[in-house]
C-alpha positions in Angstrom: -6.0 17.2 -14.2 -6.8 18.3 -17.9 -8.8 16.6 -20.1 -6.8 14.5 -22.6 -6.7 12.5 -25.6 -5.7 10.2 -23.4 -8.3 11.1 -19.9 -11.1 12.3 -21.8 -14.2 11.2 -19.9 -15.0 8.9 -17.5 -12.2 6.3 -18.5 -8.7 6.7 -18.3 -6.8 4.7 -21.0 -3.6 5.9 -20.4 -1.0 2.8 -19.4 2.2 2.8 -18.1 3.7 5.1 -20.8 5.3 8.7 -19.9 2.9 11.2 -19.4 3.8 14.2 -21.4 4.1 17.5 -19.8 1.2 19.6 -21.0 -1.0 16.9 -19.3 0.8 16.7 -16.0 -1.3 19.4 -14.3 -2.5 18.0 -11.1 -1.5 19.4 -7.7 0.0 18.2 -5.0 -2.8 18.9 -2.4 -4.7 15.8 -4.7 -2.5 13.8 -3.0 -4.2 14.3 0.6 -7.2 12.8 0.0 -5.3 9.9 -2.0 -3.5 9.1 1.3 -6.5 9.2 3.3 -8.9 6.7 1.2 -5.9 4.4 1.2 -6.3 3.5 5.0 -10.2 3.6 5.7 -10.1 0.2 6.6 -11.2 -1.6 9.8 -8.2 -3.7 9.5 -6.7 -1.1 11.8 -9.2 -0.8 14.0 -8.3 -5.2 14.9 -4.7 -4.3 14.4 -5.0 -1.3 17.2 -6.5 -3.6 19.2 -3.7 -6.6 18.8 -1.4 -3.8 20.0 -3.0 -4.2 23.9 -4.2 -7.5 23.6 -1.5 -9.8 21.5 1.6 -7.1 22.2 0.3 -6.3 25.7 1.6 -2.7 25.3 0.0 0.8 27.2 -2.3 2.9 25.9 0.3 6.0 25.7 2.4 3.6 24.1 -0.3 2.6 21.6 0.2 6.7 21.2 3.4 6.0 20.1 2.9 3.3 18.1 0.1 5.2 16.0 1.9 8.6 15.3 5.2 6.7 14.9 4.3 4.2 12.6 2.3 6.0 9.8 5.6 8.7 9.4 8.0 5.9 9.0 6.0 4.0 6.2 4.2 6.6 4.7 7.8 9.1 4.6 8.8 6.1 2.6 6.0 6.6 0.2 5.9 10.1 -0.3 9.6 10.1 -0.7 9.5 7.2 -3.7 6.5 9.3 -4.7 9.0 12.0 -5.7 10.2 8.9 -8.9 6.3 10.0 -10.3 6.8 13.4 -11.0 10.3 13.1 -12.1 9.7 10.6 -14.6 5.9 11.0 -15.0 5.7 7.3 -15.1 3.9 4.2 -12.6 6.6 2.8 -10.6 7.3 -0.6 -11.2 7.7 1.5 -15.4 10.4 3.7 -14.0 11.9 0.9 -12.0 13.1 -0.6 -15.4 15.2 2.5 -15.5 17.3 0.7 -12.3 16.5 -2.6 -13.1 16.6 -3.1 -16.7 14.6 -4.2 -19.0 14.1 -8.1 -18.6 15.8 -7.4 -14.3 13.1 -5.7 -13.7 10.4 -8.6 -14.1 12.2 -10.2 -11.2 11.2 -7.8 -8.5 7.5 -7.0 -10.9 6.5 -10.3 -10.7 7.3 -10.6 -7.0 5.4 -7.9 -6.1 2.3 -8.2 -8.7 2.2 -11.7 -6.8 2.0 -10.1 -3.4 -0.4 -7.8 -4.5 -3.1 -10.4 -5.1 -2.5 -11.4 -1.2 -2.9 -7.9 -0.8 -6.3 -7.4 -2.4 -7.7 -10.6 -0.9 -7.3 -9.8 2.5 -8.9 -6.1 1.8 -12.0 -8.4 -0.4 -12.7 -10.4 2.4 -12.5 -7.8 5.2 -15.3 -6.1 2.5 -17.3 -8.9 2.0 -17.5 -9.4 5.8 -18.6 -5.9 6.4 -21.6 -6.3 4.0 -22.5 -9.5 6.0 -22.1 -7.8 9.6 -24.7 -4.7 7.7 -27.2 -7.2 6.5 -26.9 -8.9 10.1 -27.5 -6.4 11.8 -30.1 -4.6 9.9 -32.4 -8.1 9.2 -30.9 -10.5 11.1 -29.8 -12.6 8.1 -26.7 -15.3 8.9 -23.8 -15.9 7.0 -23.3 -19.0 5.4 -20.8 -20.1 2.5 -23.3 -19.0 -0.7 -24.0 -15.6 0.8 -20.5 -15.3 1.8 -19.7 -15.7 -2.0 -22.2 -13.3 -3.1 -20.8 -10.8 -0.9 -17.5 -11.5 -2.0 -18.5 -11.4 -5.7 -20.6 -8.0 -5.5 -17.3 -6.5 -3.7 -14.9 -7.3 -6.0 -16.7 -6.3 -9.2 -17.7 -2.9 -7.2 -13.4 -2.8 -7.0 -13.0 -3.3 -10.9 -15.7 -0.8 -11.6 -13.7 2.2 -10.1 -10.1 1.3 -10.8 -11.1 -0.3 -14.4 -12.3 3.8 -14.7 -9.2 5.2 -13.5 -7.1 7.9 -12.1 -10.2 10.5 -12.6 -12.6 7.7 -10.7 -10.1 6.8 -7.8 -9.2 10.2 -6.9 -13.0 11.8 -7.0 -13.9 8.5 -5.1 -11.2 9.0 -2.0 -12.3 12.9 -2.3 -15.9 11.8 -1.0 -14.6 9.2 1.3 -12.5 11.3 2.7 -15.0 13.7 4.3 -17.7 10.5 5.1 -15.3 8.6 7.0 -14.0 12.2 8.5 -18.0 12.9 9.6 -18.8 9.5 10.9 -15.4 8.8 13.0 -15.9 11.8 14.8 -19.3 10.1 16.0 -17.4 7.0 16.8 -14.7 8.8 18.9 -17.7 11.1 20.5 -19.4 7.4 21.6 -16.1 6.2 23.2 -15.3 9.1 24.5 -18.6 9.0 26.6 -19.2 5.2 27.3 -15.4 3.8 27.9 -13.8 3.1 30.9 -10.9 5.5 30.7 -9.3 4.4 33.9 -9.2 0.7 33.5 -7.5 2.3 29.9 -4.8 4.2 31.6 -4.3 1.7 34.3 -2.7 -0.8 32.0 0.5 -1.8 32.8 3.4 -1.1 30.3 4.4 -3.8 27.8 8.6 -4.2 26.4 10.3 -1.7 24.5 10.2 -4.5 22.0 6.7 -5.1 21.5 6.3 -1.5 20.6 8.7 -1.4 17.8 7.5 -4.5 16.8 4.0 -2.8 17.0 5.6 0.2 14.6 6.3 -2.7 12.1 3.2 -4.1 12.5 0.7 -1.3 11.8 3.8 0.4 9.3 3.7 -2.9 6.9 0.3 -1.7 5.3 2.0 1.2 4.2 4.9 -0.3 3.2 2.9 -2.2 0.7 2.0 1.1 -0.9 5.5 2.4 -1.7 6.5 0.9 -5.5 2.7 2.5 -6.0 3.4 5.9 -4.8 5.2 7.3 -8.2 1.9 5.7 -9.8 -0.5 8.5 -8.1 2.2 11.3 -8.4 3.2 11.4 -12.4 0.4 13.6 -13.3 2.4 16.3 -11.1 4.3 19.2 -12.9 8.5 18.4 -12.6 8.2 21.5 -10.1 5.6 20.2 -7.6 7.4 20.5 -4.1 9.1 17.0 -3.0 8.9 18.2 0.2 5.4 18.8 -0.6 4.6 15.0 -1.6 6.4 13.9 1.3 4.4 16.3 4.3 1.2 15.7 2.3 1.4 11.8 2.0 2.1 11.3 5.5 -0.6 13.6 6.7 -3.3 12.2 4.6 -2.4 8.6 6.5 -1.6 10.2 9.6 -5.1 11.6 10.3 -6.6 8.0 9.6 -3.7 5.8 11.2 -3.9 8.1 14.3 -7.3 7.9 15.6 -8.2 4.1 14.3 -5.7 2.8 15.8 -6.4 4.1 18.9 -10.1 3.5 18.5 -8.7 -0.3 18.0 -6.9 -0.3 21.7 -9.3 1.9 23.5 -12.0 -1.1 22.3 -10.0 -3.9 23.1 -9.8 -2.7 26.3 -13.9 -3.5 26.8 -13.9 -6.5 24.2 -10.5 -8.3 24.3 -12.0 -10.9 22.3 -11.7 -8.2 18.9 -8.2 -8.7 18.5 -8.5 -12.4 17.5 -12.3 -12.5 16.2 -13.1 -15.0 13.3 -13.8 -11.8 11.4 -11.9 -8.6 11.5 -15.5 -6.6 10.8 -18.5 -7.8 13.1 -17.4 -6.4 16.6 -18.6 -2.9 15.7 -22.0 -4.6 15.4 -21.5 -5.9 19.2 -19.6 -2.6 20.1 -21.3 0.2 18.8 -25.0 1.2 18.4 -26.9 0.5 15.4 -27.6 3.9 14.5 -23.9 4.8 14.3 -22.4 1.0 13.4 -24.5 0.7 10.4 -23.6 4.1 8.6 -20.1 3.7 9.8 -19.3 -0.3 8.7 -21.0 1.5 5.0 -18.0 4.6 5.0 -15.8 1.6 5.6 -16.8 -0.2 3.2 -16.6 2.4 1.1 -13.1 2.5 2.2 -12.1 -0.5 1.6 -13.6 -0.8 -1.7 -11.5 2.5 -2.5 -8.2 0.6 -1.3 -8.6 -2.5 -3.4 -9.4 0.0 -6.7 -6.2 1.8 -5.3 -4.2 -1.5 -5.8 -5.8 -2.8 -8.6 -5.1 0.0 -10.2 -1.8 -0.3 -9.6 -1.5 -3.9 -10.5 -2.7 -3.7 -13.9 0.6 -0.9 -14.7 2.7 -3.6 -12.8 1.1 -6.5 -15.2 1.7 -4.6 -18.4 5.5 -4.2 -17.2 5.7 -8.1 -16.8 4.8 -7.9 -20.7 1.1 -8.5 -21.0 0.1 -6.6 -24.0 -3.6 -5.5 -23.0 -4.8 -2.0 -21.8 -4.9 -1.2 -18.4 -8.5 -1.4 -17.7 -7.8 -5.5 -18.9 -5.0 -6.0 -16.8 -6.8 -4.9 -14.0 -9.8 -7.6 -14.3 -6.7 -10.5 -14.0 -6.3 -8.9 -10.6 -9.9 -8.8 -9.9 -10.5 -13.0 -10.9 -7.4 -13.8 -9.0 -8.9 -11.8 -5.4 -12.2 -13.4 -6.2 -11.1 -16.7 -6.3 -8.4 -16.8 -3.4 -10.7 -14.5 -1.0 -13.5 -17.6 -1.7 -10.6 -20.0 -0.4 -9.9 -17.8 2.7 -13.6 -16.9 3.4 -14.3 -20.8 3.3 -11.8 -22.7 4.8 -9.0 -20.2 6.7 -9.5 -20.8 10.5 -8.3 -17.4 11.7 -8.9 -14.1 9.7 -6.1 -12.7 12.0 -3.3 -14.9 12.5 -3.7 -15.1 8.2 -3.2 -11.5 7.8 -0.4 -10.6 10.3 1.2 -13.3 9.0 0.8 -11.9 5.2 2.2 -9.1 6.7 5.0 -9.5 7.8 6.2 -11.3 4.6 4.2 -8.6 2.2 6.6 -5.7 3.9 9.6 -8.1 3.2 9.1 -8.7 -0.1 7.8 -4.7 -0.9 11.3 -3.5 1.1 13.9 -5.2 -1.2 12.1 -3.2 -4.0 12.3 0.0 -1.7 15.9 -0.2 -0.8 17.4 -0.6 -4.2 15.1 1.6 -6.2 15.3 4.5 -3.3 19.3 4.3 -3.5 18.9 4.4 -7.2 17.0 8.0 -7.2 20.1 9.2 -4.9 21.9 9.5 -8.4 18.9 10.0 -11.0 17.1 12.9 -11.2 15.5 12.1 -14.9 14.1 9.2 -16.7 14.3 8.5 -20.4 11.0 7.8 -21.5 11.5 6.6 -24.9 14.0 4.0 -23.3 11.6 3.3 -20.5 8.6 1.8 -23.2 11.7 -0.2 -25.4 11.9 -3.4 -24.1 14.4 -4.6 -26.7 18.4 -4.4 -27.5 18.4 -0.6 -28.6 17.3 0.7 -24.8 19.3 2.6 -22.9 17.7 0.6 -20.2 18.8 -2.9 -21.8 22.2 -2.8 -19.3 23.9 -6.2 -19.5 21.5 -9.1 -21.9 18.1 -6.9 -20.1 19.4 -6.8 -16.7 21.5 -4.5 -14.5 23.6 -7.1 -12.2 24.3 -4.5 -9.4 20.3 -4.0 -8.9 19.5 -7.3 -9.2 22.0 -8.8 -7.1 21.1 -6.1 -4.0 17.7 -6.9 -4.5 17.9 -10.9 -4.2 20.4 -10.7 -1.6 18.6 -7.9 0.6 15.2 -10.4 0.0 17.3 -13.2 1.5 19.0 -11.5 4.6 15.1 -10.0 4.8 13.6 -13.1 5.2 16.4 -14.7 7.4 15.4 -12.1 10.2 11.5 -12.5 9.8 9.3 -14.5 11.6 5.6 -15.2 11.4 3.0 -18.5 11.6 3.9 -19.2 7.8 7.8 -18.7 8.0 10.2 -18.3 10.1 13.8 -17.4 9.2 16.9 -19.1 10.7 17.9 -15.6 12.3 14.3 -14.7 13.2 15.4 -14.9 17.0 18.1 -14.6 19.7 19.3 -11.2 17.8 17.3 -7.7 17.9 16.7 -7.6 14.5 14.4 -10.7 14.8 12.6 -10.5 17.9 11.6 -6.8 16.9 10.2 -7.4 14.1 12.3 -5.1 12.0 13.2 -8.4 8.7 11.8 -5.6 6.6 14.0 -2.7 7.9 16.9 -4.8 7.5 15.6 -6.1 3.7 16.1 -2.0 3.1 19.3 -1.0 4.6 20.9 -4.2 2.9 19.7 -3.9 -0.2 19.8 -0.2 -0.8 23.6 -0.3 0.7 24.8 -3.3 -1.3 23.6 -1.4 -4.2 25.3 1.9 -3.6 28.3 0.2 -3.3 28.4 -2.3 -6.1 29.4 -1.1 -9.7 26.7 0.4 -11.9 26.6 1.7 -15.5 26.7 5.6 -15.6 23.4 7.5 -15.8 22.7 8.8 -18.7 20.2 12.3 -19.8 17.5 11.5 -21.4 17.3 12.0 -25.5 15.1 14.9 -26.1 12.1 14.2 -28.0 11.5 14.8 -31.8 11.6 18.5 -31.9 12.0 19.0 -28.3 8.4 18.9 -27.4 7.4 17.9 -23.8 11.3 17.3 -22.7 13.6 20.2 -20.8 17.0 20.5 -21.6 19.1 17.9 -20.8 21.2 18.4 -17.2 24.1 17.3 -16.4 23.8 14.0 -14.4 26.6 11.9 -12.2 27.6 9.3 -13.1 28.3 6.3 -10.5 
């Protein structure tokens, strides 16, 4: 990326306006190492191992499970990514484009909610990897100050790099990227030599259903990316390759989902007890030796602190779309109180680390899909977005529909969010229809959030789309194209 006005320096100060054209000169290679600092988290190492413990499946259908699932959610991001470089705007800004102006705070706040669940579960799971480190290294016990303390120095390590920027987060996941590569090799290399392969292959075969169920499980983390995606992608030129985004987005996640998860199962295999652990982080203090657990829990945490500046980052565009008029780098530090506080809650009185967060996650996907399905149907028919009418919020936007909404978006989404939640099941909620049907029972509320609500808005009446008005003296627009109308 050039340096701007604008991303001059260590700081980015850029919010969730258009980025003009002469600074949109990233590439889409960036993207890899994006991808990859968004999943180096132990949480799949615990959800790999729920796969053969909880879902009782095989390890070739763990296989399955951990090529499968990453290319389902993460084709989903890199295909919404393809919104970024169209309108060179953060996601939930373009989505005002389908929503409208005041429809879209519906589905922002939603979302900007979900996000704080998000970033709690990803602070604690930090916190207790700086607690296994200091336990294994000098013996020193957890206990509810030091747990606080931990949780504190995580979260204001998370607003340091994404209160930076696009510049930090992106040189951050670079150097991740090869740590994490260096250090799992060393992990595989120690299972390789000290598992019991044949009590792993002998495991019987679990139900067709627990592995598509087990897709949905490891796929909701991605899913939780996708309104993000067009966030890391509108520094691209308009001609970076879609198909591009897409390969690259999946392969970045692909090489992490692949091996962790099947690090996870291989493990459980040995320790059954990982899979439901009071914390999702200190088995690899039992597990592996301390030469190799102690430099590996740090890449992780690492990891993890990349993630949570990932999402913060993104929550402080979604917060300035719900209408808080502060800069980014503000916006962001709401995030960061709200994480510190609730990740103190479930640190201190949440009984099980695990049943919390698969739980979280199978509403999280829910609530991300009914997003997914209307504003993926909606790029179908637009290929531009106005900018101009993107950052006016009043009457005279093109974007202002019917009184600041657009009834066909916000209709699909509510009523795909409904039918979503109907079919979903998990130890907070369970829908009516979460059982007796195959949408229930495998787990796929959040596939069926998608199909509804991106179908119900194809079909319902829309206003036409409309080119965007070139800029005063044509400067950092094309020409306008001819665009259908619905």
């Amino acid at each position: 990326m050039s340096k701007t006005a604008r991303t001059d320096g260590a700081l980015e100060t850029r919010g969730i306006e258009q980025v003009p054209d002469h600074e949109r000169t990233a590439r889409v290679r960036d993207l890899f190492p994006t991808w990859v600092g968004a999943n180096i988290s132990v949480l799949l190492l615990t959800m790999g191992a729920s796969l053969v413990v909880a879902y009782r499946l095989g390890f070739w259908q763990a296989v399955v499970v951990a090529l499968a699932a990453p290319v389902v959610s993460y084709g989903l991001v890199g295909l919404i990514g393809i919104a970024g470089k169209r309108g060179g705007a953060p996601g939930m800004a373009l989505s005002r484009a389908v929503f409208g102006q005041r429809g879209n705070l519906l589905p922002g706040a939603l979302i900007w909610v979900a996000r704080w669940g998000w970033e709690t579960i990803n602070a604690v799971t930090g916190a207790y990897a700086v607690l296994t480190i200091l336990d294994v290294l000098f013996g020193v016990r957890r206990n509810a100050v030091l747990d606080l303390v931990t949780l504190l120095a995580f979260v204001l390590g998370t607003f340091a790099i994404s209160g930076l920027g696009i510049r930090a987060v992106r040189r951050c996941n670079t150097y991740a990227a090869y740590l994490f590569g260096v250090f799992s090799v060393l992990v595989l290399g120690y299972l390789v030599v000290h598992t019991d392969w044949p009590a792993v292959f002998d495991r019987p075969a679990g139900p067709v259903a627990s592995v598509i169920t087990g897709i949905g499980l490891i796929a909701a983390g991605g899913v939780s990316w996708i309104p993000s995606s067009p966030d890391f992608t509108r520094y691209l030129p308009r001609t970076a390759s879609a198909k591009g985004i897409v390969g690259v987005t999946i392969g970045g996640a692909g090489i992490v989902v692949l091996p962790m998860v099947l690090m996870g199962a291989v493990m459980a295999v040995s320790t059954p007890g990982l899979a439901s652990a009071a914390d999702p982080v200190s088995f690899l203090g039992e597990i592996l030796p301390v030469w190799l657990a102690v430099p590996y829990l740090l890449t992780a945490l690492i990891g993890m602190l990349l993630i949570n500046s990932m999402s913060m980052y993104s929550a402080g565009f979604t917060a300035q779309t719900l209408g808080f008029t502060v800069e980014r780098h503000w916006a962001v530090s709401v995030n960061a109180l709200i994480s510190l506080v609730l990740g103190g809650v479930l640190m201190l009185a949440a009984t099980s680390f695990m049943g919390s967060f698969i739980a979280f996650l199978s509403l999280l996907a829910v609530a991300f899909s009914a997003w997914v399905g209307v504003f993926g149907a909606d790029m179908l028919r637009r290929r531009e977005y106005d900018g101009a009418a993107l950052a006016d919020t009043g009457r005279t936007s093109a974007y202002w529909y019917r009184g600041g909404f657009s009834p066909a978006a916000v209709a699909a989404w509510a009523l795909g969010l409904a039918v979503g939640l109907m079919f979903t099941s998990s130890d907070w909620f369970t829908g009516p229809l979460a059982a007796h049907n195959v949408v229930g029972e495998y787990g796929l509320g959040w596939v069926a959030t998608v199909v509804v609500s991106g179908v119900l808005y194809v079909v319902l009446p829309k206003p036409p789309v409309r080119p965007p008005a070139p800029a005063a003296g044509g400067a950092g627009q094309r020409e306008p194209v001819a665009v259908r109308g619905a």
